[in-house]
Every structure is written in structure tokens, then in C-alpha cells.
C-alpha positions in Angstrom: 60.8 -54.6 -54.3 61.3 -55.0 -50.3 63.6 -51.4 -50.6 61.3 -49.4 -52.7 58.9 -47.0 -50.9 55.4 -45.0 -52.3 57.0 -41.9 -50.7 54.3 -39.6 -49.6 54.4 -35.7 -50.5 54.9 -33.9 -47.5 52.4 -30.8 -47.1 54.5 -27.7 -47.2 54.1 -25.0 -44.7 52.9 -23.0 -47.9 50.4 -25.9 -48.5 48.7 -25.1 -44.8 48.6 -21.8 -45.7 46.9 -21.9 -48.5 44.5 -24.6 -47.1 44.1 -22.5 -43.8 43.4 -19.6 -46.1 40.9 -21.1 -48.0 39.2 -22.7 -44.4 39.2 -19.1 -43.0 37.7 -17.4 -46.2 34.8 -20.2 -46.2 34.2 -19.6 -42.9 34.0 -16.0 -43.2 31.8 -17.0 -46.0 29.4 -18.8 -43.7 29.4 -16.8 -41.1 28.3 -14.0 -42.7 25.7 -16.2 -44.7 24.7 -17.7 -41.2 24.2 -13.5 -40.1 22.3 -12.4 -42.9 20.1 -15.7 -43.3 19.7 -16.0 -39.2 16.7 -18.3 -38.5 16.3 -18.9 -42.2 19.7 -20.6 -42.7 19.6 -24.1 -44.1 19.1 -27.1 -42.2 21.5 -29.8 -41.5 21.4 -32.4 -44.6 20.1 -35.4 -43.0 20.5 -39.1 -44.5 17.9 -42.0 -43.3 16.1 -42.2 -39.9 16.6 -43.9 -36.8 19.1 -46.1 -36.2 20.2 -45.4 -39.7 20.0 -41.9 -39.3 24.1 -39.8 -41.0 23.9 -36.3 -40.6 26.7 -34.6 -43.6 29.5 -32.8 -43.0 29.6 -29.9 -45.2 33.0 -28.7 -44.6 35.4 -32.5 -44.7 37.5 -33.9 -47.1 38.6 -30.7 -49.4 41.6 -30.4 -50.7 44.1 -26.9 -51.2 43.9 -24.5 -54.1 46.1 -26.2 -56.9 44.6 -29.8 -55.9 41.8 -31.3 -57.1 40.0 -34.9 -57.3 39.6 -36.8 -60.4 36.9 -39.5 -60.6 36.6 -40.9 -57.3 37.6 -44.9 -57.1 38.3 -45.8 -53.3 38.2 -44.4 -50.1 39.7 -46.6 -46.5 40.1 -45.8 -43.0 42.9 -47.4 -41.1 43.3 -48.6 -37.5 43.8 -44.9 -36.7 41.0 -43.5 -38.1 43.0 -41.8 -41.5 41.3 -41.9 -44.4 42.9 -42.5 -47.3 41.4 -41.4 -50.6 42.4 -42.1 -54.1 40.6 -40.8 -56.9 41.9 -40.7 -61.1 43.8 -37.3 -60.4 47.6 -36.7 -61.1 47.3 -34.2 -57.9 46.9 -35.9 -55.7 46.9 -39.3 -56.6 46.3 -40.2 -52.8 44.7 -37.5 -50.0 45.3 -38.7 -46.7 42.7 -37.2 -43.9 42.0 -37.7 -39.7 38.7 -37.9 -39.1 38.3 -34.4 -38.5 38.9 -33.6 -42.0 42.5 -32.5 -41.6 44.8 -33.2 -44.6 47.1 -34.8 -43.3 49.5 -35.6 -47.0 49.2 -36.6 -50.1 50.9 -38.8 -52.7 51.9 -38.1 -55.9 54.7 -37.7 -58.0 56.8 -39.9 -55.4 54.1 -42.5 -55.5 53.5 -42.7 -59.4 57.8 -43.0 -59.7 58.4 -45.4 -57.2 55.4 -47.9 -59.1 57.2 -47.2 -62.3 55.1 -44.3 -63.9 54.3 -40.6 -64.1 51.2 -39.2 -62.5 49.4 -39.2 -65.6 49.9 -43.5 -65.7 49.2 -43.3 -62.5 45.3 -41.5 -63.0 44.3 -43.8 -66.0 45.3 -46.6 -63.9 44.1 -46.2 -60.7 40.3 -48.2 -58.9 40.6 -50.3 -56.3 42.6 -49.7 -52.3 41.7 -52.1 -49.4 43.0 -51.6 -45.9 43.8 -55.0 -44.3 44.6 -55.7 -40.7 46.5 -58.9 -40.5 49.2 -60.7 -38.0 51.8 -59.1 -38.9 50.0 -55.8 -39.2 47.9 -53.3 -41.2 48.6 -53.1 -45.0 47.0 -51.8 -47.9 46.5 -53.6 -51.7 46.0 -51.2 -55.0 44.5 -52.8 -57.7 45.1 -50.9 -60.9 43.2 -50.8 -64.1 44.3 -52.2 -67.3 45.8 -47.9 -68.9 47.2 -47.1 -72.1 50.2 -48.6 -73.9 50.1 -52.3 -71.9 50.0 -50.5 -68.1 48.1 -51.2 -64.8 46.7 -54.5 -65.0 48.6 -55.1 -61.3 48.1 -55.6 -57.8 50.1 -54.2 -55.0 50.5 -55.1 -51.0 51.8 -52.4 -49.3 52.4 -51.4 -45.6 51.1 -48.0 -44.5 54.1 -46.2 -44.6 54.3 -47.1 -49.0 56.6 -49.6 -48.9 56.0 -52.5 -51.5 56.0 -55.8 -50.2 54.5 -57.4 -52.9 53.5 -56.8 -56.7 51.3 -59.4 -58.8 50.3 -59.2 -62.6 51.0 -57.2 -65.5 55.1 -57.6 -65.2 57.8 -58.5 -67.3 58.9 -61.6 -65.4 58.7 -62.7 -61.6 60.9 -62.3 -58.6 61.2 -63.0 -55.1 58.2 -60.4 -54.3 57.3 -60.2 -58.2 55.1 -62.4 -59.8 53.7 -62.4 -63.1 50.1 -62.8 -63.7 47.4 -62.6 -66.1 44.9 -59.9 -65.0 43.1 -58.3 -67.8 41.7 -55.8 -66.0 41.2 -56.5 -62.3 39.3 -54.0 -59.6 39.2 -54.9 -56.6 41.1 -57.1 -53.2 39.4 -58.9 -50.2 41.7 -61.1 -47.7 40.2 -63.7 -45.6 40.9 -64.4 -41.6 43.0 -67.4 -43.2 45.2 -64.5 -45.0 44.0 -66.1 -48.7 43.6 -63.1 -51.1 40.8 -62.7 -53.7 41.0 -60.3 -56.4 38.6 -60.0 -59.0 38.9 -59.2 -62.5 35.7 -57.3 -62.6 36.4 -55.1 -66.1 38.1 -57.8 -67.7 37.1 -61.9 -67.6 35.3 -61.7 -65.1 37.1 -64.7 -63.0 37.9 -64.5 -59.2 41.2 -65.3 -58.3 41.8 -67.1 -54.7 45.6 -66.8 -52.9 47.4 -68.4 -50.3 48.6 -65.6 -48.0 52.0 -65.6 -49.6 50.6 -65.0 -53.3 50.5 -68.7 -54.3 47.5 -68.8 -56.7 45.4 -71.5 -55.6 41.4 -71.7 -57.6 40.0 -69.5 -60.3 36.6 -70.0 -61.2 33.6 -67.6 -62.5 33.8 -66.0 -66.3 31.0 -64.0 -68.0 27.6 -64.6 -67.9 24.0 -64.3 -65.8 24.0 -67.9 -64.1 25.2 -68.6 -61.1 29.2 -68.5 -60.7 29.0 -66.5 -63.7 29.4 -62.6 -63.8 28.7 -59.8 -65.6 31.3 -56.6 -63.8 32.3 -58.9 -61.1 33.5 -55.1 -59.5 33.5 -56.2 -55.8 35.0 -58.7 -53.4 34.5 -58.8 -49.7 34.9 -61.6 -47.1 32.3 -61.3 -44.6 32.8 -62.0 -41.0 29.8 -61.2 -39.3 28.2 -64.7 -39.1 30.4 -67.3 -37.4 31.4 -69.2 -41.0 32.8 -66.6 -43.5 31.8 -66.1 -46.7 32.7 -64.4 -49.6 30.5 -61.7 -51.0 30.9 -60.7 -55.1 29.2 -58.0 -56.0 27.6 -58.8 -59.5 27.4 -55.2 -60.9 25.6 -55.5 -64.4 23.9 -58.8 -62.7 22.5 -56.3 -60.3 22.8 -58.7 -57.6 25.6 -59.9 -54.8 26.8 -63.7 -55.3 27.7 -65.2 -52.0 30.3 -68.2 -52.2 32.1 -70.2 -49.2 35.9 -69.8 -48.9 36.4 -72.3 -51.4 34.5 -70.5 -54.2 31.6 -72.7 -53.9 28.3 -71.1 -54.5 25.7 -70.9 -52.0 23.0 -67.8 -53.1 22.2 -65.0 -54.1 21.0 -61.7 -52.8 19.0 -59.8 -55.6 17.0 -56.1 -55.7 20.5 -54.2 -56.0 21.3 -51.7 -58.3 24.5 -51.5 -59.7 26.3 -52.9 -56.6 30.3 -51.8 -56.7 31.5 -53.2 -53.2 31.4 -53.6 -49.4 32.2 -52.5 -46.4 31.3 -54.1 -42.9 30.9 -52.6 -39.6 29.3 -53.7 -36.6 27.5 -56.4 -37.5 26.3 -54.8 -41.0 27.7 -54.9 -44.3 27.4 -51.3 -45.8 27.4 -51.9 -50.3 27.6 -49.0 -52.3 25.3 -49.2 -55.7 26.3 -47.4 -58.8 22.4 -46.9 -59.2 22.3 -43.5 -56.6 22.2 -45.2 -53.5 23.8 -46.6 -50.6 22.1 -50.1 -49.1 22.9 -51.7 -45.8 22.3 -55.6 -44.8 22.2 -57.2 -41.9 23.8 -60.6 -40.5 20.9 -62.6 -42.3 21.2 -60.2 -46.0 18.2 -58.7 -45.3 18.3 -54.5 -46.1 18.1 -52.7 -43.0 18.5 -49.5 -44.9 18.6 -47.5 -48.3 20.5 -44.2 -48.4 20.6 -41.5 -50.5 18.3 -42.9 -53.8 18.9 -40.1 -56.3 17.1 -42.1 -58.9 16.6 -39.7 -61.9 18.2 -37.1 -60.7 21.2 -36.3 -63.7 24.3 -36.5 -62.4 25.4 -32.6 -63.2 22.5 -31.7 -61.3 23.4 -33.8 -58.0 25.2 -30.9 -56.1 21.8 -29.1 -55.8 20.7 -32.4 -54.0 23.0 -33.0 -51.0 20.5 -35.6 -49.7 21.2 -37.7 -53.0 23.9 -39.6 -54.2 24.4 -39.9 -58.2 27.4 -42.8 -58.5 28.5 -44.1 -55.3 31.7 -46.1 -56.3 33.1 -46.9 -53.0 32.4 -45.9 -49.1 34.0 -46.8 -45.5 33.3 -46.3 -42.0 35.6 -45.0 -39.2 35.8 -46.7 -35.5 33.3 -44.2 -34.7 30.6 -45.3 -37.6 30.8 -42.2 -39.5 30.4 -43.0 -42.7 32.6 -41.7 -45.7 31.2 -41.8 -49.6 33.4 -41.2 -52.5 31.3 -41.0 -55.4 32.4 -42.2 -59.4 32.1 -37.9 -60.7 34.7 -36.0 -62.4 35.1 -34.4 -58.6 35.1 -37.6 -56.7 32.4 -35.8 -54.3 34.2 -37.7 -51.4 31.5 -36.8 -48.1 31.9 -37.5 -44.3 27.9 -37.9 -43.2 28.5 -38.6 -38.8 26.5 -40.7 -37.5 23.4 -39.7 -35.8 20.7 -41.5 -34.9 17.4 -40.1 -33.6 
């Protein structure tokens, strides 16, 4: 596995082209909308207030003519500020971005041959990607979804170039960077400061999984239910670093809560009033948890919610793109150096949105 490489799809000149084409043309677009409208053109499409105040970015994160998104699933920023989107498409199965909005590449029929499928395995497969600065470096784990015909059901650790360093679950037989494991249908990767690795089987049994740092399995606990240490969509993992002892946060989707457990998978509480919670992101002393349930919640250092973003309660989800202040499914978010906050939603489109930071 140590020789075999996710190798990216290289933008073409024709590919900028097109993209540039499409840029111009929208601008054109807006600028002449901007002339005609003048003092009546729409206002900026603000998110919160205060400190918690995002500001959208109409124009990042689109793609060329002949690519599109499919159901958006994860979205990570790396220690350069990339953003690296995946969503259940065949093309692209990855869209890499700066910052800025610039498409930088994308991955697909490379990537989907050099895991051992097509593009199509690749789409019904793909959920979770977490971006993991560690000792040795920055690397990425994708955690597929159990597909069709006995695929997915694996986890991979990769460095940020593609290459496979390690592959866990749904395999044939073990190896020296192989090892065979029974997922059923696991969704999503946290690693702790230690380097142990807990994946969560979140559409399947509903058990966490804890690691070593070198893939040794070590404790499983969890299975369905409502009590505590008990899940129902155990979709999320997280190991939060804010407070001086970390912790790790599950996020209890169908529970409608977050379960908080010490490194050892010991339970210690629970933080309720969520709504459909799918996973976490931290930055600066906050930990930022997209909700299913058409919003975006923020916690502080003590779990208390600083901030709610976004609630498009009862709005129907094919009528969300005449609400840009609204979210419908948020599936999965990040946030750059800058705190700029990026939202992938779960839509047929993905609806993948930059909102900059902003406070009043």
C-alpha cells in the first residue's frame, strides 16, 4: 500500500478556460445587474451578530462546466488554508480550493482506481475526510460507507499528496499497512494529541472504535440505544482540545444530543437541545457542530451555545436557494486560519458556502 498514490486530476489549460469563462460571463452578469439595479441591488447575506456575525460569499467554491457536486459529505482545510471538498459525485470526487475560491484540482478517476474502484464505487461510498496534523505531519483519513455488492465499509490514512499509508476494514485479508476489520458502516475519524484514532460506526452498530496510533485496536464500547454509552447514528467523533484534559465529543444524531467521554471511553455527560447534530469542528477556543436540523450551533469551552446559525426550520429543502440566510441539511463545516467558515450541506448539489468572517 506504501507505493500506491490517490493521484490528483490535474486542471487542464482547457479546464481554466472554461472556468475563467464561466467567472467572466457571471461577472458580466452581475455587473450589469449591479447597473441596472443601482441602489436597489441586494444586500450582503449576513449570518448571526456580533462576534458571531459571517458575511457569504456569493461567488466561492463553484466548479467548471462539465463538473458538478453530488450530495455533499465533508469539507477540510489544511495547514495551508486548501479546502478540500468531497461530495457523492463521480466528477469530481474530490475539489480542492485556496481560500480565495480558486480550484485548485480535483480527484477522480485516478483517485477511485488507485482505492480499487470506478468513480461510480467511489460516489455511493464516499462520507466522512478529516485533516490531521500530527508529528510526523499533516494527513487525511476517508471513511467510506458500506456501497453496493460488499464495498466501502473502510478507512483510509493518507498524506496530502494521496498516498496510502494505511487501509483498515472491509478487506480481503491484512498486511503490513492492511488490516482487516469489521466496520459495518462507519462515518466518521477523530485522532487524539496521544495519536489514538476513533472511528465511529455511526450507520452501522453504532460502536466507537479506539486505536493506538499505529492501527492497534485497543476498546470498543457503545451499541444502539438512548441511554448513556448508547447511540442512535453515532455520525460524529471529535477530540476536543480546548480545555486542558481532552475529551472526546460523539455526536448522538437521532439522540439529538452530543455524548462527551474521556479518552478512555468513559462517560462523563451529556450536552442536549441539538438537532440532528452530524459533527465538529473547533477553532479558537469554540467548537463549531453542524445539525442536520437547518442549523449551525457553536459552544464554548464550558458547552454552553454561544451561537445558532442559519435555522431554516420549515423551510423545504427545494425551496432553500431562495433563502441564502438559511441552511436546510448542514452535513459537515470547517474553518480556515483566518475563521472563515466553510458549510457543505447534505443536497443533491452539496451547496458547499464560504460565509467570512465579520463581526460588527
Amino acid at each position: 500500500m506504501t507505493d500506491r498514490y490517490l493521484f490528483p486530476r490535474r486542471l487542464t489549460r482547457r479546464d481554466f478556460l472554461a472556468a475563467t469563462g464561466a467567472t467572466l460571463a457571471t461577472a458580466s452578469l452581475l455587473s450589469a445587474a449591479d447597473s441596472d439595479a443601482g441602489a436597489d441591488a441586494a444586500p450582503p447575506v449576513v449570518l448571526g451578530e456580533g462576534a458571531w456575525r459571517f458575511t457569504l460569499d456569493p461567488a466561492w467554491g463553484a466548479l467548471p462546466a462539465g463538473m458538478t457536486y453530488g450530495f455533499g459529505c465533508a469539507v477540510v482545510v489544511d495547514g495551508q488554508d486548501r479546502v478540500f471538498v468531497t461530495s457523492r459525485s463521480q466528477n469530481p470526487c474530490v475539489a480542492v480550493f485556496n481560500k480565495d475560491g480558486q480550484l485548485l484540482e480535483t480527484w477522480s478517476k485516478e483517485f477511485a482506481e488507485h482505492v480499487g474502484y470506478d468513480t461510480a464505487k467511489v460516489a455511493a461510498t464516499a462520507h466522512g475526510l478529516y485533516w490531521s496534523k500530527e508529528p510526523e505531519g499533516e494527513f487525511f483519513y476517508f471513511t467510506e460507507n458500506a456501497g453496493p455488492n460488499n464495498t466501502g465499509k473502510r478507512v483510509y490514512k493518507t498524506d496530502l499528496a494521496g498516498k496510502v499509508l494505511y487501509e483498515l476494514g472491509n478487506l480481503s485479508q491484512g498486511g503490513e499497512n492492511t488490516q482487516k476489520f469489521d466496520f459495518a458502516n462507519p462515518t466518521d475519524v477523530a485522532v487524539a494529541p496521544s495519536g489514538d484514532i476513533y472511528i465511529v460506526d455511526g450507520y452501522g452498530s453504532q460502536l466507537v472504535h479506539q486505536f493506538d496510533k499505529n492501527f492497534k485496536h485497543k476498546k470498543t464500547m457503545g451499541g444502539r440505544g438512548a441511554e448513556h454509552g448508547k447511540f442512535n447514528i453515532c455520525h460524529g467523533v471529535w477530540v476536543n482540545t480546548i480545555n486542558d484534559e481532552p475529551e472526546v465529543y460523539i455526536a448522538d444524531r437521532a439522540n439529538n444530543r452530543l455524548e462527551v467521554y474521556s479518552l478512555d471511553l468513559e462517560y462523563k455527560r451529556t450536552i442536549g437541545d441539538m438537532r440532528l447534530p452530524c459533527c465538529f469542528y473547533q477553532h479558537d477556543g469554540h467548537l463549531y457542530v453542524p445539525e442536520l436540523g437547518a442549523r449551525v450551533s457553536i459552544l464554548d469551552a464550558k458547552d454552553q451555545v454561544v451561537a445558532r446559525l442559519g435555522d431554516g426550520a420549515g423551510i423545504a429543502a427545494k425551496e432553500i436557494g431562495a433563502h441564502p440566510d438559511k441552511f436546510a441539511t448542514p452535513h459537515a463545516l470547517t474553518l480556515d486560519s483566518q475563521g472563515n467558515l466553510y458549510v457543505l450541506e447534505w443536497l443533491p448539489y452539496a451547496r458547499v458556502r464560504k460565509f467570512v468572517k465579520s463581526p460588527a
